[in-house]
Wavefront OBJ file of the C-alpha trace (Angstrom):
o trace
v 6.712 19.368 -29.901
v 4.350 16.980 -27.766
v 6.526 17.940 -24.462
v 6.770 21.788 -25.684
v 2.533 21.729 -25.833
v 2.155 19.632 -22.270
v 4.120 22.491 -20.601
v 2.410 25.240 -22.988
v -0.973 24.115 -21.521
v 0.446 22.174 -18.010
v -2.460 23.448 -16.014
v -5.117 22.526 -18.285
v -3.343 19.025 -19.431
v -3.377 18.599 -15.517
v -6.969 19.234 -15.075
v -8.299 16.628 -17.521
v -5.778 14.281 -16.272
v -7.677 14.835 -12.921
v -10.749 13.604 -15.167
v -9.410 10.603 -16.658
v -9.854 8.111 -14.084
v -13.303 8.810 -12.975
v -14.154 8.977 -16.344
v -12.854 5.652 -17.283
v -14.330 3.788 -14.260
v -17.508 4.983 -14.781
v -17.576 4.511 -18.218
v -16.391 1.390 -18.517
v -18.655 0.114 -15.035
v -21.531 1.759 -16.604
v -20.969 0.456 -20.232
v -22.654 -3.213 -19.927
v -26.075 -1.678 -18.876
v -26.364 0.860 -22.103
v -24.415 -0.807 -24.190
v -26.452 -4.297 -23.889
v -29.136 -2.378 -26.302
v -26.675 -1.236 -28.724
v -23.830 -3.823 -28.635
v -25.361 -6.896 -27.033
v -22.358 -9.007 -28.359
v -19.370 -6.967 -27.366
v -20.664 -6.448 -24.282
v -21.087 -10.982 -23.319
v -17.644 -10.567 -24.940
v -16.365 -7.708 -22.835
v -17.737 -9.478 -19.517
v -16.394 -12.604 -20.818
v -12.864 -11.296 -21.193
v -12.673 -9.945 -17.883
v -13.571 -12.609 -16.092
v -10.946 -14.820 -17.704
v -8.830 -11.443 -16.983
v -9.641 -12.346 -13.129
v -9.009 -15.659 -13.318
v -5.440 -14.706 -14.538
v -5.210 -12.582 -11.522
v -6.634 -14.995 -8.905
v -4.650 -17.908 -9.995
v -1.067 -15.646 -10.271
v -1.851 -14.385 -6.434
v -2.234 -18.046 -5.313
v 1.147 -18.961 -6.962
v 3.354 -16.188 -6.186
v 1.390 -16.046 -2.662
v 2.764 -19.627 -2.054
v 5.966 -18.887 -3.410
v 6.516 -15.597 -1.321
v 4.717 -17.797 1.818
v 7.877 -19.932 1.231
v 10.552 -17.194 0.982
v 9.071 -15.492 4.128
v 9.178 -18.822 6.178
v 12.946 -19.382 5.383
v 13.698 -15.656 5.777
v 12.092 -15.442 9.217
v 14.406 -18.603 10.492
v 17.921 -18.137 8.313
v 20.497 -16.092 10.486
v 20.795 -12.975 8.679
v 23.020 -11.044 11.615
v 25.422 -14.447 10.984
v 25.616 -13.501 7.357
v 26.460 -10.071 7.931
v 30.240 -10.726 9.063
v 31.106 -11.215 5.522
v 30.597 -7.318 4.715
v 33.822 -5.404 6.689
v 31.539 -1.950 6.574
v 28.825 -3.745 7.717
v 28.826 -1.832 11.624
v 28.833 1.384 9.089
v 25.237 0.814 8.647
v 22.905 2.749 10.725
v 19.264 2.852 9.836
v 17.103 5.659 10.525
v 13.634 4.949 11.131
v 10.651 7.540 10.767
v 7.627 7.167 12.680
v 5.126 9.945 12.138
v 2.527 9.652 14.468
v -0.844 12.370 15.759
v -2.289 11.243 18.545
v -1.712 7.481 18.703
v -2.514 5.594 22.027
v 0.800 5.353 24.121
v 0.206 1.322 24.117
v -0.107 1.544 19.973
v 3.804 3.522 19.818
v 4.930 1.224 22.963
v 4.843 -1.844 20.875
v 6.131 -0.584 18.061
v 8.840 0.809 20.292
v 9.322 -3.078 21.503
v 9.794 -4.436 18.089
v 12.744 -2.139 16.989
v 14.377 -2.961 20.399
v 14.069 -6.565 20.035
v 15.848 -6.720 16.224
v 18.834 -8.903 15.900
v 20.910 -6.181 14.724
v 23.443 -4.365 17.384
v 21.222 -1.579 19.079
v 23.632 1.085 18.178
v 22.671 1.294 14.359
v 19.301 1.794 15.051
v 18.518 5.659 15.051
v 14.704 6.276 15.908
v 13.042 9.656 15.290
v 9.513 10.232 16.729
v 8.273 12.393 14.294
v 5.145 14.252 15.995
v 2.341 17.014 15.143
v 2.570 20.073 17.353
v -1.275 20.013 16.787
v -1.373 17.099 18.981
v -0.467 19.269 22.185
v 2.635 19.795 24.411
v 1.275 18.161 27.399
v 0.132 14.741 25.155
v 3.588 14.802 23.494
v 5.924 14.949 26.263
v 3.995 12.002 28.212
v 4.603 10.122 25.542
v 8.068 10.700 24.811
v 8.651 10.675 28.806
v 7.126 6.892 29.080
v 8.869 5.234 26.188
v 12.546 7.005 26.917
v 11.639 5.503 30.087
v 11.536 2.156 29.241
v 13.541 2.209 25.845
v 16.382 4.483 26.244
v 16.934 7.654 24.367
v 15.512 8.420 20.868
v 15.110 10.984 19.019
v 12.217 13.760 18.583
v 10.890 16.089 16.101
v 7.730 18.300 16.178
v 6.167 19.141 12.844
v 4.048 22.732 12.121
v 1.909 23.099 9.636
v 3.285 25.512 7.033
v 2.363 27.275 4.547
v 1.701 25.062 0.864
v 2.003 21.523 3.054
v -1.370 19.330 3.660
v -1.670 17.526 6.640
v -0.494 13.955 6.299
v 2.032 11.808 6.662
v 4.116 12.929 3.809
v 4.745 15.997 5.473
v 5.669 15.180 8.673
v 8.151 12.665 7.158
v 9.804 15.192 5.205
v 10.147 17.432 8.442
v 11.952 14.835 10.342
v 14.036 13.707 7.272
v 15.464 17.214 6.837
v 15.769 17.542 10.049
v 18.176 14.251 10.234
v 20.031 15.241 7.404
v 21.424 18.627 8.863
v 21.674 17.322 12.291
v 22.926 13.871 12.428
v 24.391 13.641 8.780
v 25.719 17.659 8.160
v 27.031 18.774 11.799
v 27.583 15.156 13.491
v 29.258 13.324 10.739
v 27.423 10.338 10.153
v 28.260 8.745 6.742
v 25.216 9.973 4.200
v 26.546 6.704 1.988
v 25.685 4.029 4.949
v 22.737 5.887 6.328
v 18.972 3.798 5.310
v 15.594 5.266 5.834
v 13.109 3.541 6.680
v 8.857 5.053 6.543
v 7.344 3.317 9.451
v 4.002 4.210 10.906
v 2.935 4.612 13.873
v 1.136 0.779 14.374
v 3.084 -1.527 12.740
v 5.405 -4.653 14.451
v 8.389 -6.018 12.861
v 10.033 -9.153 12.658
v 13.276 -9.232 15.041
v 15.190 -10.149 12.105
v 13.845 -7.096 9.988
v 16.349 -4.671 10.299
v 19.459 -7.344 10.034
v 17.976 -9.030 6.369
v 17.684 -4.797 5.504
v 21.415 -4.737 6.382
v 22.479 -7.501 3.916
v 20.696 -6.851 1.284
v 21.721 -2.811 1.268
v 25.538 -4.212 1.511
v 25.068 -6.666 -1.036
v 23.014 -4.770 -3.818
v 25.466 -2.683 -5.660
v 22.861 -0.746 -7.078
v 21.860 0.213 -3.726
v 21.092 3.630 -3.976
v 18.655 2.906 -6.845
v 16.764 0.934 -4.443
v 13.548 0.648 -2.467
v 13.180 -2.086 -0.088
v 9.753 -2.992 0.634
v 8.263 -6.305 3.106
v 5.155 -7.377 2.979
v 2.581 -5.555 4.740
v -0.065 -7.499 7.107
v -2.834 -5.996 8.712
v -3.240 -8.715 11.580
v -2.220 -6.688 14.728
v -5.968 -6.690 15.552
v -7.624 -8.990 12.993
v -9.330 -10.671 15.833
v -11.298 -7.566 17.425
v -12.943 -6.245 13.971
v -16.134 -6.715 12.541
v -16.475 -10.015 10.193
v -17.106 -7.701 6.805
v -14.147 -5.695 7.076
v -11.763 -8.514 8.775
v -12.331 -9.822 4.948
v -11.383 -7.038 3.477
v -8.072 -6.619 5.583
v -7.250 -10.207 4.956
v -7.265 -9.712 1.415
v -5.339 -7.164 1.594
v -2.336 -8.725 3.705
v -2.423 -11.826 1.223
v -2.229 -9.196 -1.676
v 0.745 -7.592 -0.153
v 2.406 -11.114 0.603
v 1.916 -12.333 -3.034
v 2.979 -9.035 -4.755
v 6.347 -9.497 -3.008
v 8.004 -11.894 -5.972
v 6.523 -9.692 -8.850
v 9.330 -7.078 -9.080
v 7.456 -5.667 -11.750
v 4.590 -4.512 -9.997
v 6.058 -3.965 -6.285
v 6.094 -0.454 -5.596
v 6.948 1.065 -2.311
v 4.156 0.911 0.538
v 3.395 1.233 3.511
v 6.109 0.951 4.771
v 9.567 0.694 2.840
v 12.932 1.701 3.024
v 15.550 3.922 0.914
v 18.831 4.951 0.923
v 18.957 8.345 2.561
v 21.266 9.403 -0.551
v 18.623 9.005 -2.839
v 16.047 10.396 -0.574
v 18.169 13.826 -0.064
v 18.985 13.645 -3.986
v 15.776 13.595 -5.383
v 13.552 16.057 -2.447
v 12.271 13.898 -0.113
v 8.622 13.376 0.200
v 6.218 16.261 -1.147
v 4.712 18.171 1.547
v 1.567 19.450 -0.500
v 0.705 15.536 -0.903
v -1.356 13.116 0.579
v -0.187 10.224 -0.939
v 3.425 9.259 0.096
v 4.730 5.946 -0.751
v 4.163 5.268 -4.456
v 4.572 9.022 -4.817
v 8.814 9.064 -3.199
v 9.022 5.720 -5.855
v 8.046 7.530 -9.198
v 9.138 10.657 -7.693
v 12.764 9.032 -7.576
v 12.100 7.235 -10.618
v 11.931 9.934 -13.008
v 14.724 11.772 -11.312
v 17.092 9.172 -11.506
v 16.009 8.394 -15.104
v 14.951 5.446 -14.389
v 16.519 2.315 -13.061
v 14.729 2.473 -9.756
v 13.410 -0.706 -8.369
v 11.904 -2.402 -5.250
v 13.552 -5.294 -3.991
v 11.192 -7.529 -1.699
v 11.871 -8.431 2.337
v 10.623 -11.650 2.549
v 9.581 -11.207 6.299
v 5.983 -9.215 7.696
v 5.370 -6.288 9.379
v 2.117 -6.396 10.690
v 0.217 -3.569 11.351
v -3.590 -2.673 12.632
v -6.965 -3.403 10.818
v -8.919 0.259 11.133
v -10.869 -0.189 14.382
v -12.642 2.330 16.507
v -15.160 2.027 19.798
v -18.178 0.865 18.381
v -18.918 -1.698 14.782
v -20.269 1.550 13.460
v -17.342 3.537 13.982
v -15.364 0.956 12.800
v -17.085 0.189 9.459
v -16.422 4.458 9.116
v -13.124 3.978 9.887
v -12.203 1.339 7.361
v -14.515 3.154 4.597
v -12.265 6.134 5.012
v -9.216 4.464 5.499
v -10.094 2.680 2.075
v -10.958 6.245 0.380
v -7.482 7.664 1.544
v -6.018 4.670 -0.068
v -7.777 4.809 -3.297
v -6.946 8.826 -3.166
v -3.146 7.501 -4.439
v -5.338 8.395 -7.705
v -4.462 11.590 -7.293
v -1.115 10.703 -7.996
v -1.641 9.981 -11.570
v -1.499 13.103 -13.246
v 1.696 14.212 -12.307
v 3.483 10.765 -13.077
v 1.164 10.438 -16.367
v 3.132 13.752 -17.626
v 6.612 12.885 -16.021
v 6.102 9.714 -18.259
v 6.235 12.251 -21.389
v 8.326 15.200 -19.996
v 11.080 12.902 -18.459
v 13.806 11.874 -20.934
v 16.260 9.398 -20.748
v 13.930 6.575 -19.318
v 14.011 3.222 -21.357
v 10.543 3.371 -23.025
v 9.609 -0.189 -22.306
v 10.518 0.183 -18.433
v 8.739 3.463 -18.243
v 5.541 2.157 -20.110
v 5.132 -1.353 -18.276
v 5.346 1.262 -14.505
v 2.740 3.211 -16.265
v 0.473 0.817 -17.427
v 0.576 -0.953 -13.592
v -0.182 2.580 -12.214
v -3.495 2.751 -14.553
v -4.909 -0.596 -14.237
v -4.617 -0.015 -10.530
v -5.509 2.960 -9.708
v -8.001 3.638 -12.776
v -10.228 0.104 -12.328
v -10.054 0.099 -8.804
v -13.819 0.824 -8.443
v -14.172 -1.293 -11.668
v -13.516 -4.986 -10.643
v -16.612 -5.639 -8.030
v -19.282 -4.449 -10.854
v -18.635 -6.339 -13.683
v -17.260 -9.573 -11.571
v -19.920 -9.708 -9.251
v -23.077 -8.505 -11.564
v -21.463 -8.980 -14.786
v -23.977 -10.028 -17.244
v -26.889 -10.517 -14.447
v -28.568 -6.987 -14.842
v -27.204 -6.303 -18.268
v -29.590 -9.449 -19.275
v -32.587 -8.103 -17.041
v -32.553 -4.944 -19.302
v -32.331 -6.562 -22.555
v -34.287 -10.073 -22.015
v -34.340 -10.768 -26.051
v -30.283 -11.386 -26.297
v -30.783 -13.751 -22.859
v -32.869 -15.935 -25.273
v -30.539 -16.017 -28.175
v -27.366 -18.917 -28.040
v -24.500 -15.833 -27.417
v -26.579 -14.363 -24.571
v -27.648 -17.425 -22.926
v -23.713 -19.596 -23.634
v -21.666 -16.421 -22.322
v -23.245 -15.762 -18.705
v -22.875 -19.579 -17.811
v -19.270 -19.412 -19.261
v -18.362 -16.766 -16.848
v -19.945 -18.167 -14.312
v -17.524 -21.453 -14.912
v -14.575 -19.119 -15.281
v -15.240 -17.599 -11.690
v -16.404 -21.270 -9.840
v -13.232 -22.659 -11.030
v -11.013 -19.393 -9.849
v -12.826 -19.883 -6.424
v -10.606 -22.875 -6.026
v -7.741 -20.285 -5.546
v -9.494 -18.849 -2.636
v -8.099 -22.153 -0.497
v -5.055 -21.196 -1.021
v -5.399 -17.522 0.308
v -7.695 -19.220 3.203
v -4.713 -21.559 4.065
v -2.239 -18.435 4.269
v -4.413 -16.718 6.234
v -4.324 -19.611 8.907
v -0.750 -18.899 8.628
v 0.070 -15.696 9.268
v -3.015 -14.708 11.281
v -2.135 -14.516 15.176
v -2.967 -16.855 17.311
v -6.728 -16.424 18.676
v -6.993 -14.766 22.306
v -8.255 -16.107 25.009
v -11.186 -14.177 24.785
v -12.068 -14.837 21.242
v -14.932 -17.822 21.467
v -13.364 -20.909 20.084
v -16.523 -21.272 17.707
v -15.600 -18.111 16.032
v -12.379 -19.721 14.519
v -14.232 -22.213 13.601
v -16.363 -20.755 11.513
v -14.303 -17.658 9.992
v -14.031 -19.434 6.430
v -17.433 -19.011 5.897
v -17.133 -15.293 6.500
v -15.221 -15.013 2.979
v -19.292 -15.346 2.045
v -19.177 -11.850 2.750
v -16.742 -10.992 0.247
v -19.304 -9.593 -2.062
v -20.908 -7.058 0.451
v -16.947 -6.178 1.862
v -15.878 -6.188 -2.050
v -18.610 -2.953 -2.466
v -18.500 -1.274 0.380
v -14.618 -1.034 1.344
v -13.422 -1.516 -2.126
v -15.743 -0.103 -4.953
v -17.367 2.312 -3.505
v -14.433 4.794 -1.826
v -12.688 4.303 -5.139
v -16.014 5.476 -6.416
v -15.340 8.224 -4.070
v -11.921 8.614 -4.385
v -12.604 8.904 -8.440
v -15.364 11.299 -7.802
v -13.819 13.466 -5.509
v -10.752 13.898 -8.193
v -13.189 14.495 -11.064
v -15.148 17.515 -9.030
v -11.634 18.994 -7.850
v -13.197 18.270 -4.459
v -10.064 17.487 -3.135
v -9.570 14.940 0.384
v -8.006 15.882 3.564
v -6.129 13.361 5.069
v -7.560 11.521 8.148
v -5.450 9.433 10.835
v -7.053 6.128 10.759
v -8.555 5.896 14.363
v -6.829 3.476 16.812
v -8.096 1.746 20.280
l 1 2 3 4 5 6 7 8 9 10 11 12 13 14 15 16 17 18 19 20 21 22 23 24 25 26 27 28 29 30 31 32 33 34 35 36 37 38 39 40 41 42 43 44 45 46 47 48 49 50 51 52 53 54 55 56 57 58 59 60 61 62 63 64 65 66 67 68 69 70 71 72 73 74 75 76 77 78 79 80 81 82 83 84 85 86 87 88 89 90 91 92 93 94 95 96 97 98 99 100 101 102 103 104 105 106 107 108 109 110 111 112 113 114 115 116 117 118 119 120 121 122 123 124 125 126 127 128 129 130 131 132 133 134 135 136 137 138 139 140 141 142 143 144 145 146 147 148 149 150 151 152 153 154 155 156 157 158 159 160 161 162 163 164 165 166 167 168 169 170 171 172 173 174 175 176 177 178 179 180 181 182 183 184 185 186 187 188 189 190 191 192 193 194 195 196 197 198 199 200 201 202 203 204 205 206 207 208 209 210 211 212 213 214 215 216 217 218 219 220 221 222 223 224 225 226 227 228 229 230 231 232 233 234 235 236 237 238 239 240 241 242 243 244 245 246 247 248 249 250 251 252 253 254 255 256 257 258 259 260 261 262 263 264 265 266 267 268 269 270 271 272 273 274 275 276 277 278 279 280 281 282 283 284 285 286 287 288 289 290 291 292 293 294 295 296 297 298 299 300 301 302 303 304 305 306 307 308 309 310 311 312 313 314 315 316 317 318 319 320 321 322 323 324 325 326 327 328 329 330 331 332 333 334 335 336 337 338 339 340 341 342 343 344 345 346 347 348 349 350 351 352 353 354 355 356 357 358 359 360 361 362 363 364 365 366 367 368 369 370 371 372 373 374 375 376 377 378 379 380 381 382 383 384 385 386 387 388 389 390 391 392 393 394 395 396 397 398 399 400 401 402 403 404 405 406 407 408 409 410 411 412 413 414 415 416 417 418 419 420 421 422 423 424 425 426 427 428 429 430 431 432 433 434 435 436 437 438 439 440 441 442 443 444 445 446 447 448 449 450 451 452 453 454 455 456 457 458 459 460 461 462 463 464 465 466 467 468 469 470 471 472 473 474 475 476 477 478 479 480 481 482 483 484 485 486 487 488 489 490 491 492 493
């Protein structure tokens, strides 16, 4: 009866769905200030809870950060192309890897370009596709294709239009040059749809040489394998030297969030860039066109079509990719706002997989229900962390001085503020990673500027509200109003 009504009223259930997050964030962000007249005590308790809710989350990202730091060093050394002579199919394997790109500087695609050349695995099982925008322009295109074939060899080419009921995005031009593989390379040339691996690779991003080899072993050696996603960690370094101080925090978070996430397989869900079997892609539709949001959206899309079962298993090695960075520190702070508003706008993505959660059957209830409850708590308090970790109780108190003077209101605040010191001591650990896997300075970076850059995690607060809190804000907002975003290609120099 429940599923019968959700399709009865699908458009409407949709809607309010589209409503839901903003109207939790702001709710819940907004609850300390009018609720310290009404409930002075459940909010000190409410703020109290989530900081100790932080802490939990600060200290698990220092230990599974240190544990997937560990992994990634002994992944990036072992001799994965060695280990591959154990699998007789293993020259089967031919990996086909998707790089949409609109307008990218040639020297952007060119190393990009140099990193799938210089993998450990045999040259011959890597199939490239260049998958471009005809919007771009003929002359721009062919340049570009003319100067890496040049210096690469052959590759191969597609040209995406615009059609009717597609958005521009990535999604979309992804799904153009996937078909297009499947009927050219897979239908009428006879490559083997069972050893063929997708990978979603954008246009910036660098790979460890022994990337595509570790892919190879552990797509042999799963036997699950076309129930898989295969996802590395994501670090935004390429360029982590030439940005601004206030968002080079914000990036750096982010690469030591994708790093640590790698050993919870219960949270990792494709992004970014991941890989697939191309058997599961072509069985459950390939990416939606009329999205903007493309990598958690192909891992519950496949999810829910395969009943469940899907999973992502981690690459222990980086792919680094660029920091949002434009001409001047003005255009760059732009750049990174929207960049962050486009990656909060995976919100969108909730209504859909919130009713596929009830209209899907056959999916274990506890497996279903533990994706779901990740999905909200990420997407849905997003915008919520920065406001009630950073001012917490501080305002809240302003507005109501008479429970600052009583025992509760004056023991809670200084209990939270113990809760967060201590967590702080977790933030050595991320600082020490960072010194890890950052590049090496260049040569015309000013010594003193190393030096220095832990004290620019003193900017965390200012980075934490305006690249993090306020485009989900925005993001939120936007969903709420039916104000719907158009996707952007994150400028770069």
């Amino acid at each position: 009866m429940f599923r019968a009504f959700i399709l009865k009223h699908e458009k409407k259930i949709h809607r309010l769905l589209e409503i839901l997050p903003g109207f939790v964030s702001y709710n819940v962000i907004l609850f300390p200030y009018w609720g310290t007249f009404y409930f002075p005590v459940v909010v000190a308790y409410f703020v109290l809870g989530y900081n100790i809710y932080w802490f939990y989350q600060s200290f698990q990202i220092a230990i599974t950060g240190i544990l997937s730091h560990l992994r990634t060093q002994a992944s990036m050394r072992y001799d994965w192309k060695k280990d591959l002579t154990v699998f007789p199919d293993a020259d089967k394997v031919r990996h086909l890897v998707i790089i949409p790109t609109y307008k990218e500087p040639l020297h952007i695609l060119d190393r990009t370009f140099k990193s799938l050349i210089n993998q450990t695995l045999p040259k011959k099982q890597m199939l490239i596709i260049l998958a471009m925008e005809a919007k771009e322009g003929e002359k721009e295109r062919k340049e570009k294709v003319k100067t890496l074939k040049e210096k690469y060899g052959d590759f191969f080419v597609t040209t995406h239009t615009l059609t009717i009921g597609e958005v521009v995005g990535k999604a979309s031009n992804e799904r153009y040059a996937a078909v297009w593989a499947k009927k050219e390379l897979i239908d009428k040339k006879g490559l083997d749809i069972n050893y063929v691996v997708v990978t979603s690779c954008d246009a910036d991003h660098v790979y460890h040489p022994n990337h595509f080899a570790a892919l190879t072993f552990k797509f042999l050696d799963d036997p699950a394998r076309y129930k898989r996603f295969w996802q590395p960690a994501v670090l935004f370094y390429n360029n982590i030297w030439e940005i601004p101080a206030i968002t080079r925090i914000v990036n750096i978070f982010g690469s030591l969030w994708n790093l640590s996430l790698l050993p919870r397989r219960d949270r990792l869900i494709s992004t970014a860039n991941y890989s697939l079997s191309m058997k599961l892609l072509h069985e459950v539709g390939y990416w939606d066109a009329d999205k903007i949001s493309e990598d958690w959206g192909i891992f519950f899309k496949s999810y829910y079509k395969s009943r469940g079962g899907v999973e992502v298993e981690p690459i222990y090695l980086p792919v680094y990719g660029d920091a949002a960075q434009s001409t001047t520190t003005l255009k760059t702070l732009k750049s990174q706002y929207e960049q962050m508003k486009r990656w909060a706008w995976g919100v969108s993505d909730d209504p859909w997989i919130i009713k596929d959660y009830f209209l899907t059957p056959g999916v274990s209830f506890w497996e279903k229900t533990a994706r779901l409850f990740y999905l909200i708590q990420s997407h849905f308090l997003w915008p919520v962390h920065w406001f009630v970790i950073t001012i917490g109780l501080q305002i809240p108190m302003l507005l109501n001085p008479a429970f600052g003077r009583t025992a509760l209101g004056y023991t809670v605040p200084r209990l939270s503020s113990i809760v967060l010191t201590v967590a702080l001591v977790f933030l050595v650990i991320l600082i020490f990673l960072d010194r890890i896997y950052r590049p090496q300075r260049p040569d015309h970076i000013p010594a003193w500027r190393a030096f220095l850059s832990p004290l620019e995690f003193l900017l965390m607060p200012i980075s934490g509200f305006f690249f993090s809190a306020l485009p989900g804000l925005d993001a939120h907002t936007r969903l709420m109003l039916g104000r719907y975003l158009e996707y952007k290609v994150t400028e770069k120099v």
